[in-house]
N, C-alpha and C positions, 0 to 999 in steps of 0.2 A: 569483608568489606561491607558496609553498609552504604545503600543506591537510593537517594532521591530518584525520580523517576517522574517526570511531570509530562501531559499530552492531551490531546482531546479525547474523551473518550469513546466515540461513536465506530462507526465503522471503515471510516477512512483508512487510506494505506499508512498515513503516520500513527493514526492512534494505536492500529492495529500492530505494526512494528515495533512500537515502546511497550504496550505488553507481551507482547510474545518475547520481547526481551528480556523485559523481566521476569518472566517466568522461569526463562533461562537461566539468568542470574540465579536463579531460586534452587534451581535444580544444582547448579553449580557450589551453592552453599551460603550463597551472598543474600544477605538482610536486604530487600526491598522493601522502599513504601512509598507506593504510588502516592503523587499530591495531585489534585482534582476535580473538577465539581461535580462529577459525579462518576460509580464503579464504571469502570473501562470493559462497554460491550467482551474483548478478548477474555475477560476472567471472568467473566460471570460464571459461577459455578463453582471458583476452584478456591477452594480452602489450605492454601497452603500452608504451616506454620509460621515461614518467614517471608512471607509475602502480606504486607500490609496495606491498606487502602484509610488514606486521611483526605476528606472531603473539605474544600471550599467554601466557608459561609459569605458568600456575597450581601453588605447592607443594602438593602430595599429604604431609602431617604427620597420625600418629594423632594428634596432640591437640586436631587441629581437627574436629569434626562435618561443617562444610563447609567448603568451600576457601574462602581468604581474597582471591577475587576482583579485590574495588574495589581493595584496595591493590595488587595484582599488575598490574592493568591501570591505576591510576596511576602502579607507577613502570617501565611501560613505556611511558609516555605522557611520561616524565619523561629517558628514555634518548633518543626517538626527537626529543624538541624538543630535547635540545642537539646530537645527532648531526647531526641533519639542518636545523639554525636553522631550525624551523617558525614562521611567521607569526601562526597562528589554529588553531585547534580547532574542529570544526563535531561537536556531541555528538548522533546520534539515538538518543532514549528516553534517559528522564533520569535512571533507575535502571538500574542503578549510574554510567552515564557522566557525570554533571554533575557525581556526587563526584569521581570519577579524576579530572576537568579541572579542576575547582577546585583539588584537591591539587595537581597539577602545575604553576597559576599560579602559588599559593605558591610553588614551589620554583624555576619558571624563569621565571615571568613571562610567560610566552605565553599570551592573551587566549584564552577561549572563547567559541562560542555553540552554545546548545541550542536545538534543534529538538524541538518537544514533538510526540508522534502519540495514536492512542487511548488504549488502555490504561493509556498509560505516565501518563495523570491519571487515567481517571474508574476503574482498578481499583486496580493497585500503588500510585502517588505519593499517593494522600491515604489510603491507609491508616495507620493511627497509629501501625504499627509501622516505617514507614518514611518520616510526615511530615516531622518537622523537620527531618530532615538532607536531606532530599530538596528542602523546601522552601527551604533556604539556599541548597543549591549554585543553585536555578533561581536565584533573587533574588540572587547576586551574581554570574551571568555576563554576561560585558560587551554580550550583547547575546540576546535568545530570539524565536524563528518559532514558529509554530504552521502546523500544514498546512491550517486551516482557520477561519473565525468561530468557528464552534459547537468547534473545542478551544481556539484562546482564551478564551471564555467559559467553557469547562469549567476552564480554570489560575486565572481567575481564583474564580470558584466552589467549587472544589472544595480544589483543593491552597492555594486562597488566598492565590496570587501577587499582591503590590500594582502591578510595576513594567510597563512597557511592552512588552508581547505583539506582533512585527508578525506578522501575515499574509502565508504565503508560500504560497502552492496547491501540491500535486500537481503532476505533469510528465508528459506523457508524448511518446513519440517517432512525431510524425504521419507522418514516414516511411518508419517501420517498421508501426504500424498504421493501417492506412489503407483506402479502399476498394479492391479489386482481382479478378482471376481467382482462384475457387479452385486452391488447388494442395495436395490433402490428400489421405491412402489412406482416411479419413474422407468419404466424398461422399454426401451426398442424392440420394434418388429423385427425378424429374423433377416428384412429385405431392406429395412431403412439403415440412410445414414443418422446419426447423431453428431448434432454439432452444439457447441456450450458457448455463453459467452455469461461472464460474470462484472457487474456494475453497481454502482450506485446511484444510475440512473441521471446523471446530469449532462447537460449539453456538451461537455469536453469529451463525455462517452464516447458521443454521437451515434446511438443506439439504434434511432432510423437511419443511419447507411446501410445496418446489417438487413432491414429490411426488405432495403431496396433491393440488396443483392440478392435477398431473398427471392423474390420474384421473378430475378433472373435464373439464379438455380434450378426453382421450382417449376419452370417450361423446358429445361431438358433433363432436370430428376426430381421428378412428384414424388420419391418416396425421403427425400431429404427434412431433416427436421430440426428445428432451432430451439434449444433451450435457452432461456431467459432470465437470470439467477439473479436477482435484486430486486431495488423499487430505488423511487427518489423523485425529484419534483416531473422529470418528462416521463414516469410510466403510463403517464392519461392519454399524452398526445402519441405516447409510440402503441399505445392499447387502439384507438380510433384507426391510425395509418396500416396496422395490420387488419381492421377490419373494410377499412377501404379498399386495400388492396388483396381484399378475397384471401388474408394467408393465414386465416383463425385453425386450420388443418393441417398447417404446417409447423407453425410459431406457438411456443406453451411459453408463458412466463408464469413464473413459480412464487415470486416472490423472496425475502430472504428465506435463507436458507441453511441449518448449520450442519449439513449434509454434503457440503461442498465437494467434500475428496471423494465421497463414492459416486457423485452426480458428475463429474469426470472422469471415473475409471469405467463408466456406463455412456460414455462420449467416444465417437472415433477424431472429431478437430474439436481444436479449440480459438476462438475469435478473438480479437481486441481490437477495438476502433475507433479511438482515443485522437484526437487533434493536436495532445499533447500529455507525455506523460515523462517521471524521474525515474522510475523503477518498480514498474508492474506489478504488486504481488502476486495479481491473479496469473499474468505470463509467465512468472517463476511457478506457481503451484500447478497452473498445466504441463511444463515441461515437468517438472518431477515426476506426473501421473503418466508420464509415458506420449502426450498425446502432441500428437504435429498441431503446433500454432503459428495460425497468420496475424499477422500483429502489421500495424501501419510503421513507418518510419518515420518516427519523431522519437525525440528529449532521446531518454536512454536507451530505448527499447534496443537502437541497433548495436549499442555495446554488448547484450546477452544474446540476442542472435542474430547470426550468420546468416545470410540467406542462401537457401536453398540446401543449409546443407545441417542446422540443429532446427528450422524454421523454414517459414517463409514470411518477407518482408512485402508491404505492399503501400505505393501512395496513402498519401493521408487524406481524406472525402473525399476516396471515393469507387460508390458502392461496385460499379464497373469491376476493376480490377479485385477485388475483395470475391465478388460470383465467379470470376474464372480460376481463380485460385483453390475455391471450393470444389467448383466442378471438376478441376486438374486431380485434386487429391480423392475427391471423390471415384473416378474412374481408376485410381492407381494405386490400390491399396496395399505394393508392394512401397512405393515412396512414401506413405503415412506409417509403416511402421518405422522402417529406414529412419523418418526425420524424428519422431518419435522416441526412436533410443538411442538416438544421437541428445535429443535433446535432456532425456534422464541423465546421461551419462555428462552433461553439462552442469546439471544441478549439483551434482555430487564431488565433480571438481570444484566447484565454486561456491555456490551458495547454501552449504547444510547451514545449520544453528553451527555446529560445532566452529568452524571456521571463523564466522562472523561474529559469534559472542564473544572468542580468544582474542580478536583485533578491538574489541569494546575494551575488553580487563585490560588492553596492556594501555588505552590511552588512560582512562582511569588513574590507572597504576603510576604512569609518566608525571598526570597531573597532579596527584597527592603525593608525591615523594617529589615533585619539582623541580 
């Protein structure tokens, strides 16, 4: 089969998703070719044979305000299906990409499907300057996933899709995170906790809660310590607030980091503190690595865990309840492994590659044989 493949490339959970997809796809035997404006952070590096990367030349004209994008990346959407007789179209984030593959059905006839993620409903796609056209292209592609219940509900809610939404979870690779030996220049004291939290640093993060909690922690266990795994527009103001709050001893941020899976297998929790999320990656690659995570309750999160018993679940801002749940697990390190390989044993039912890639090929499959 040969996989159009179109997504943003940065480090987001969508872009990140469509390539680690593909890659899949790759390994599986299927002809990928990433369309894009630029290589997708995920593959940097990897030279596969049938994993291709075709880049977006967007016109730079004074008489456009802003570049004229969707059409640029439709009718390279539109070169690369007849060049290369692509199969299917798999679109993440449906602005601008559901347009570009609609247009380019028009023109060649190559079937799409959209993969719908956060943002791409509950901020951008039902906005009203970008509804209706956003809302056709979903409703006339031959087939749409969603990464989770809770953004299906949100497509149909929100953007006010009528047609049929399947459910395709999150992925992650339990052989890369997994429980193991630390191997980090990152290493804990023989006496500290380690705790991890992994972002992109935006206000939906909400990276100063974990702060706050921090503080509270750290007056009934000074040997507690927060890792810090990203960057993004608030790393200045949460850099300032840990030094206000006296926690530069406690708190290390690292910056990115492609060390990820051993910088959690060198972790006893793991955090997320999100105001709203579809389907965590970074919650999936902690529970594979073994480690109990507290995660807030919103979007999907409480579809993958249970509380109290593959996790623990906790209001959403706020840092209160976030330090006692620390300090709980911290004192009880017979319940952190406990939730810890309940939570392995989660990933492995549900969410390998293997699983989630087979339910891609058969909608694929569905759509090109019609």
């Amino acid at each position: 089969m040969k996989i159009g493949l179109n997504c943003y490339p940065g480090v987001g959970g969508s872009g990140i998703l469509a390539t680690r997809l593909g890659i899949e796809f790759a390994k599986h035997g299927h002809d990928v070719h990433f369309i894009t404006y630029e290589r997708p952070f995920a593959v940097q590096g990897i030279d596969q044979e049938n994993v291709h990367i075709h880049l977006v030349t967007v016109l730079e004209y004074p008489l456009f305000k802003y570049p004229p994008y969707t059409v640029a990346l439709g009718s390279e959407m539109v070169r690369i299906s007849k060049n290369e007789k692509l199969d299917v179209i798999n679109v993440h984030y449906a602005i601008p990409h559901a347009t570009a593959a609609y247009l380019n059905r028009e023109i060649t006839g190559v079937p799409y499907v959209v993969t719908l993620h956060g943002s791409d409903v509950t901020i951008l796609g039902s906005d009203p300057s970008y509804h209706p056209v956003n809302n056709h292209s979903v409703e006339q592609a031959d087939a749409v996933t969603a990464v989770s219940d809770f953004m299906r509900r949100e497509a149909y809610e929100r953007l006010g899709v009528e047609r049929e939404v399947k459910v395709i979870p999150n992925f992650v690779d339990s052989d890369i995170f997994k429980p193991d030996v630390c191997d980090s220049d990152i290493v804990k004291q023989e006496n500290e906790t380690m705790i991890i939290h992994v972002s992109n640093f935006r206000p939906v993060k909400r990276v100063p809660d974990l702060i706050y909690a921090m503080k509270i922690v750290t007056k009934e266990q000074p040997n507690a310590k927060l890792l810090l795994v990203g960057d993004g527009p608030d790393r200045h103001s949460v850099e300032r607030l840990i030094d206000h709050l006296n926690l530069s001893r406690n708190i290390r941020l690292t910056g990115f980091r492609s060390d990820v899976a051993n910088l959690m297998r060198c972790s006893d929790i793991g955090l997320l503190s999100s105001e709203t999320e579809s389907a965590p990656l970074t919650l999936l690659e902690g529970m594979s690595s073994g480690l109990p995570m507290i995660a807030t309750n919103v979007g999907g999160i409480p579809e993958i865990i249970e509380n109290g018993m593959n996790g623990v679940i906790v209001p959403p801002k706020n840092p209160e309840a976030i330090a006692n749940q620390i300090i709980n697990l911290i004192k009880d390190p017979e319940l952190r492994t406990q939730l810890g390989t309940k939570a392995r044993e989660t990933i492995l039912e549900k969410y390998t590659s293997e699983k989630v890639v087979n339910e891609y090929i058969k909608v694929f499959n569905d759509v090109i044989n019609g």
